[in-house]
N, C-alpha and C positions, 0 to 999 in steps of 0.2 A: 310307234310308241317307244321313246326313248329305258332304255335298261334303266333301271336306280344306282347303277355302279357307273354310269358314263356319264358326266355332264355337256349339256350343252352349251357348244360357243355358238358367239354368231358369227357371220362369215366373215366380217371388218377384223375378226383378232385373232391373232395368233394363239396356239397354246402357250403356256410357260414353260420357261427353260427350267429345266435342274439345274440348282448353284450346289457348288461346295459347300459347307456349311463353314471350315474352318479356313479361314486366309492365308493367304503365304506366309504372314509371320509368324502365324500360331502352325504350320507346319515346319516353319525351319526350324523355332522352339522345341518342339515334340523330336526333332531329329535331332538336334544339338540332346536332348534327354535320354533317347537313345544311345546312341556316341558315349558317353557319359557314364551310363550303366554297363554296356556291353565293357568299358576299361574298368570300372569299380569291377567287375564281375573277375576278369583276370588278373587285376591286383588282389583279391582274392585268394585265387587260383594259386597266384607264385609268393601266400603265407603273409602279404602287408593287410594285413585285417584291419585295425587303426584305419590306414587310407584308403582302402575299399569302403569301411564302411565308411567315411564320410562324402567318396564318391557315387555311394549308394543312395543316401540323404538326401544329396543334394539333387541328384538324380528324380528320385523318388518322392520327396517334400517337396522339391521347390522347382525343377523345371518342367517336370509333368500338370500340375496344377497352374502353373504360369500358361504354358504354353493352349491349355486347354481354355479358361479363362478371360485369355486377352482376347 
């Protein structure tokens, strides 16, 4: 008697693979966002507040939501 947590295949098929869910671009995205913030973070650090925070923005608004999205 088969569990209720297992399903059954029949023996012609394979189980399914596990995919990634996010593609290459939306990971080089998400690391080019990273990259990004970790300098807005240090531009910060060394008092150009102005250009962190816009590299924080951009960081933060627009390449995290892109990368996540596409």
């Amino acid at each position: 008697m088969p569990n209720s947590r297992t399903r059954a295949t029949s023996p012609g098929t394979a189980p399914a693979t596990r995919r990634f869910l996010l593609a290459r671009r939306n990971l080089v995205i998400l690391a080019a966002a990273v990259l990004v913030l970790v300098v807005g973070y240090l531009t910060l650090a060394a008092g150009h507040a102005s250009a962190a925070a816009l590299l924080l923005v951009v960081g933060y608004c627009i390449l995290f939501p892109i990368g996540i999205a596409l």
